[in-house]
N, C-alpha and C positions, 0 to 999 in steps of 0.2 A: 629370172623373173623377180626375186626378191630385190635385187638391185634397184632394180626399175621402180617397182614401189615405193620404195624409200626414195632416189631420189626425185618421183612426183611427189609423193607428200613432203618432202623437205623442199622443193620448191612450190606448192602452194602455200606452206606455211611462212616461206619467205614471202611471196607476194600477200598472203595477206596482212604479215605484218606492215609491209608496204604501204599497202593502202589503207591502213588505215592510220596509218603515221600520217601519211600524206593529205589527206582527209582536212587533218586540223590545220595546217598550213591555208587550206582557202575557206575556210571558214570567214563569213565577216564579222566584225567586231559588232557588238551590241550598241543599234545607236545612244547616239549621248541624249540623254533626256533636257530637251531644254526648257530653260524656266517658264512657267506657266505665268507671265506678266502679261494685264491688262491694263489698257488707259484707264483712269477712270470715265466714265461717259457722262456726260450732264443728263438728267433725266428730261423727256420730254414735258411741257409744263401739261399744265390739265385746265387751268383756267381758262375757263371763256375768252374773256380779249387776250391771253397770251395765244392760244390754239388760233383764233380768227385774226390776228397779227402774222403768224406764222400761214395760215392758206394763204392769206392774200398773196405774203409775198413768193411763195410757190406757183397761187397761180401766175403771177406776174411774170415768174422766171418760164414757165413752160410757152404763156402769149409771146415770148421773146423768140420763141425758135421759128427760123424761118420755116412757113407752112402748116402756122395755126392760127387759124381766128381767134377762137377764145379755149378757155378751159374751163373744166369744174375742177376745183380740189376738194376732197376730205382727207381731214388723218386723224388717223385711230392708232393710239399709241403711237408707235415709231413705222407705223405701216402709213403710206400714200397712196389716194385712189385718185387719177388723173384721168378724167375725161376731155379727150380734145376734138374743136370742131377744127377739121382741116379744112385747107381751101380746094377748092375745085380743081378737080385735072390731075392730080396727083396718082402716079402710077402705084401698083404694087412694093415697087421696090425702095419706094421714094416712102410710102406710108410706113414702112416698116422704118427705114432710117429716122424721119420725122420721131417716131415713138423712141427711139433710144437717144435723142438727143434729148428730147421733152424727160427722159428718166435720168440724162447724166445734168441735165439745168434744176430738174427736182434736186436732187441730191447732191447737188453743189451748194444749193441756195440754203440748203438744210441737211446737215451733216450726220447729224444723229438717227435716222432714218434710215431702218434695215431694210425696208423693202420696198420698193414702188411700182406700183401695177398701172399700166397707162392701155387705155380704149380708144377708138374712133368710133364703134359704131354707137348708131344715135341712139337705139332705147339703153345703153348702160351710160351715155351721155345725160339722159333728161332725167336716171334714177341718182345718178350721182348730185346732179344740180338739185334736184328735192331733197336729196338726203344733206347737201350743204346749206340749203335755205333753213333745213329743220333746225341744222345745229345753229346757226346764225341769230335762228329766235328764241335759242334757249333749249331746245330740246337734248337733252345727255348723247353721246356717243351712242349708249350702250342701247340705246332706244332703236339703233339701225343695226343693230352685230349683225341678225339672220341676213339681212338685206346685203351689207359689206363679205358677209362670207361669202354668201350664192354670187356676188361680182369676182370675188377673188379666184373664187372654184373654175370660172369659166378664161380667167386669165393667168397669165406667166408672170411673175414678177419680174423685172426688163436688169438687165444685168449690168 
């Protein structure tokens, strides 16, 4: 019986040197940290005619997908708020693709632009168009933040 003893524990002590020899062999290596390089970005302008230079031709790029009549644009900082009136007849599936083109024409047209939130339905349609007529006459951004957030809340930013 004493044999026997010794050798189980001289072969657990064998295996566990084993394993745990073995252990560090699949370990993986610590990723490499790579460099934390940013472009630099051009800031979005703030100016009146630079900002209404910039909707237009947003809106312009989003009137260009096929199955929009018109659009509203706002932007508020690097954020876009696209409301579009689509044309008639457009199925579900069809209204959904429509809106990611109108988000990859936005953000082609305007690069600097983290996010763009794109509507069809009309009353966030006719609140966008008030809130771009505001700024159009002068009224500040900041004058619609509550208004732009409650649109944003009830939308996705389109990918």
């Amino acid at each position: 019986m004493r044999i026997n003893r010794a050798v189980a524990l001289t072969v657990i002590i064998i295996v566990g040197i084993m394993l745990s020899a073995g252990c560090g062999a699949f370990r993986k290596p610590a990723p490499q940290q790579k460099p934390n390089i940013q472009v630099p970005q051009e800031p979005m302008p703030t100016g009146q005619e630079e900002v209404n230079a910039i909707t237009s031709r947003l809106s312009g790029a989003a009137d260009s997908v096929p199955g929009v009549n018109s659009a509203a644009v706002v932007v508020a900082g690097t954020t876009a708020y696209v409301g579009i009136d689509e044309k008639a007849g457009l199925e579900k599936g069809e209204t959904d693709r429509v809106k990611r083109d109108v988000a990859g024409e936005v953000k082609k047209a305007e690069p600097r632009l983290t996010a763009v939130y794109v509507s069809s339905d009309p009353d966030t349609i006719t609140r966008l168009r008030r809130i771009a007529d505001g700024i159009a006459a002068g009224q500040p951004v900041s004058s619609f933040a509550g208004e732009l957030t409650e649109i944003a809340r009830r939308l996705s930013p389109m990918p």
